[in-house]
N, C-alpha and C positions, 0 to 999 in steps of 0.2 A: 585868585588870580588865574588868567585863562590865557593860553601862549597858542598862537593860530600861527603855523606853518605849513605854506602851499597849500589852505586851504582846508586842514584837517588840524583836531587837536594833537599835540606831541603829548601824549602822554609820557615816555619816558624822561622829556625836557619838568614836565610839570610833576611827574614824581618825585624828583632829582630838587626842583627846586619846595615842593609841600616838605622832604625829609628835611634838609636845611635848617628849615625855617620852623618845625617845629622841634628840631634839637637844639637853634639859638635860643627859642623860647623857652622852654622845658629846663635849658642847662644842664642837659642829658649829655653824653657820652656816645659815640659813633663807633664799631670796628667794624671791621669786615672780613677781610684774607689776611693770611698771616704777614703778605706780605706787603698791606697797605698800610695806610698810616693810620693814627688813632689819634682823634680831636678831642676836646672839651673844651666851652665856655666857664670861665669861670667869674663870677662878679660880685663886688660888697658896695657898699653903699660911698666909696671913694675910687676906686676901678675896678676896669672889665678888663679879664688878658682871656686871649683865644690860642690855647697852651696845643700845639702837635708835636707829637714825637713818631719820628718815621726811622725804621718801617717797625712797627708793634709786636714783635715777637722777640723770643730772648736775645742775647747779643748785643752787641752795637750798637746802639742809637743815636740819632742826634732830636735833640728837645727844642722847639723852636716856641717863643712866648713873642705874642705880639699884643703889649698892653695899650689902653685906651682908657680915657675919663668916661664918665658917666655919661658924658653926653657925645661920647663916639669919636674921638679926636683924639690923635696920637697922645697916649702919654710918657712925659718927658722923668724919667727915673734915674737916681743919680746910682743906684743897683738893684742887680736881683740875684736871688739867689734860691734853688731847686733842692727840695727835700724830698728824697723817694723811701718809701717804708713798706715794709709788709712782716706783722707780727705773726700774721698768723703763717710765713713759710720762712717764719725764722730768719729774717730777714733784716740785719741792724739800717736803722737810719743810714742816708747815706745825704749828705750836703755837701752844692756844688756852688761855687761862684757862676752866675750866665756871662756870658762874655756880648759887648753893648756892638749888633750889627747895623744901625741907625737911631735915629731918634727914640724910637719905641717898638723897637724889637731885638733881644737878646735868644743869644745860644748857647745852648751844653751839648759835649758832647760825652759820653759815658756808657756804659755798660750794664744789661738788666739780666741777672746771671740765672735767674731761674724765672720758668712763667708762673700766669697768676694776677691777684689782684693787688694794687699797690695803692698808698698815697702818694698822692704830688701835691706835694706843700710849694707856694710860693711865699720868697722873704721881699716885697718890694718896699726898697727905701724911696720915698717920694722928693723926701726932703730929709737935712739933718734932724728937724725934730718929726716928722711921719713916716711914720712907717707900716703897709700893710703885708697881713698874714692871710692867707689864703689856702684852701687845699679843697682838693677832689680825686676821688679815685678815679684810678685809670687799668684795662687791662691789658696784659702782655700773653702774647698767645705765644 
């Protein structure tokens, strides 16, 4: 993809959008400053959620999951619910109900008390008899 602004390439426009698009591809992990936020794609072969928790460092967060069918279109989940872990900083499971801020996007809001590398499990209920399990690491700076 090639972005021509006034004449000249944006390279920072077309960096901006090459990282993107190879971390949706990839299903790779993004952070940066301690004080931005940290993405991940996650997807199985019934949905895709695109899981940020802002801002990625210890303390406070809020977890925002905005899921999707396969084929890119809101999905409609009757719950979800967030498991964060980490064994190796001694760290017990912690499970949250997400709280439903439209059609296909829930929130947590919770506390990540040490940094480091964690899981984030999702529990998404699709239906009374579907249900999918998901998880990916994510870090907390």
């Amino acid at each position: 993809m090639t972005i021509i602004v006034k004449g000249y390439l944006s390279r920072r426009v077309l960096g901006v959008l090459c990282s993107v698009s190879l971390v949706i591809a990839a299903g790779m992990q993004v952070s940066a400053k301690e004080d931005e936020n940290f993405f991940t794609h996650i997807d199985t072969d019934k949905a895709m959620a695109n899981v940020t928790v802002s801002p990625a460092r210890a303390g406070p967060v809020d977890i925002t999951i905005e899921l999707q069918t396969v084929d890119e279109r809101p999905l409609k989940a009757e719950a979800v619910s967030v498991t964060l872990s980490s064994a190796k900083a001694g760290v017990k499971a912690q499970t949250i109900r997400a709280t439903k801020a439209n059609e296909s996007e829930w929130h947590v809001r919770t506390s990540l008390p040490v940094r480091g590398r964690r899981t984030l499990g999702l529990g998404i209920l699709i239906s009374d008899t579907d249900k999918v399990e998901v998880a990916a690491p994510i870090l907390v700076k």
